[in-house]
C-alpha positions as CSV (number, residue, x, y, z in Angstrom):
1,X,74.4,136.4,164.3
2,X,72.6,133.7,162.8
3,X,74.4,131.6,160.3
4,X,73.5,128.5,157.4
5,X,75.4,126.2,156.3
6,X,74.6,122.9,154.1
7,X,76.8,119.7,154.4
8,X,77.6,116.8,152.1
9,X,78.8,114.4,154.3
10,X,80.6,111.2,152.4
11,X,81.3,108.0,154.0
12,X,80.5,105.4,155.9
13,X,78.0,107.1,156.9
14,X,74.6,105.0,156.1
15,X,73.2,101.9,158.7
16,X,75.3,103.1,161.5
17,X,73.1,105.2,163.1
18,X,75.0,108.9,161.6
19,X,71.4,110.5,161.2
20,X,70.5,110.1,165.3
21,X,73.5,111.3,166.0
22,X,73.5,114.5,163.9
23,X,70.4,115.4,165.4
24,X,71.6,114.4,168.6
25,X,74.6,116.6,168.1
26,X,72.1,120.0,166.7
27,X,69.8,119.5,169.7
28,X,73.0,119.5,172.2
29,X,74.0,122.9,170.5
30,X,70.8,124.6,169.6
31,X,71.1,124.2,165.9
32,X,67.7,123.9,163.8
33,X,67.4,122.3,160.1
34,X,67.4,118.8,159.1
35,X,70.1,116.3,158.1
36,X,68.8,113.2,155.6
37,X,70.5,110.0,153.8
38,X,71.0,110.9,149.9
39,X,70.8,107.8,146.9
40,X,74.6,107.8,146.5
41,X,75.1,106.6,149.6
42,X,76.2,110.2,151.7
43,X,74.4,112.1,154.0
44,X,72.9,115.7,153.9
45,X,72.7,118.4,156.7
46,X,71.8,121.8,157.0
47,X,72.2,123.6,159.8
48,X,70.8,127.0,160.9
49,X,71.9,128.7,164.3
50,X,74.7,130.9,166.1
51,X,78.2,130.9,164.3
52,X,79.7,129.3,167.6
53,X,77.1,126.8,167.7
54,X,77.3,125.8,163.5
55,X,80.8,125.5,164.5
56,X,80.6,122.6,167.2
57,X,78.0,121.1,164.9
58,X,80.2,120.6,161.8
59,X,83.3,119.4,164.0
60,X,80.9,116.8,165.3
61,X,79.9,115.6,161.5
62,X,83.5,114.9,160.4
63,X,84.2,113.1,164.0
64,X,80.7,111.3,163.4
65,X,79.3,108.1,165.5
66,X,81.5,105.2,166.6
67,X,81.3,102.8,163.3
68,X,81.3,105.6,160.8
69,X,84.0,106.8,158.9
70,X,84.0,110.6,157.8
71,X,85.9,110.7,154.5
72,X,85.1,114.0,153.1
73,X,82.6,116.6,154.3
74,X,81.7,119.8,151.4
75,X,80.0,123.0,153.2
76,X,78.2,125.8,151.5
77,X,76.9,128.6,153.3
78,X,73.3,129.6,153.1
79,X,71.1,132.3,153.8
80,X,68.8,131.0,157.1
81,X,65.4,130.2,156.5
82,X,63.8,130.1,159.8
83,X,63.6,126.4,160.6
84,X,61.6,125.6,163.7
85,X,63.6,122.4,164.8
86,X,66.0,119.8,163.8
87,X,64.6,116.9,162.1
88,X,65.4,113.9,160.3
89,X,64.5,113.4,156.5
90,X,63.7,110.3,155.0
């Protein structure tokens, strides 16, 4: 079953490379959508794909990169659109 779920991700998670490694992290578990850096200084993701794979994705956001620090991570689930890929957002 296909799942979607959007994540606020708060932080230190701006200049220390959080973006690369979400997309790192969806294109190790097969998860489509995009993840982008938001004015107030967090980070947004969405994430399309198997429940299982979702999963693994959002533990890897609040463990983040080496020289981030996750403080507080808000998920909303979402209908899937259909994304084709993962890609990052300016």
């Amino acid at each position: 079953m296909i799942i979607a779920r959007r994540f606020l991700v708060r932080g230190r998670v701006q200049g220390v490379g959080f973006r690369y490694f979400v997309r790192e992290m969806a294109v190790l578990e097969g998860v489509r959508g995009f993840v982008r850096n938001l004015p107030d200084g967090g980070v947004e993701a969405l994430a399309e794909g198997d429940r299982e794979a979702v999963t693994a994705f959002e533990r890897a956001l609040r463990r983040g990169p080496s020289g981030s620090r996750v403080d507080d991570v808000e998920t909303e689930s979402l209908e899937p659109a259909g994304a084709p890929a993962f890609v990052i957002r300016s």
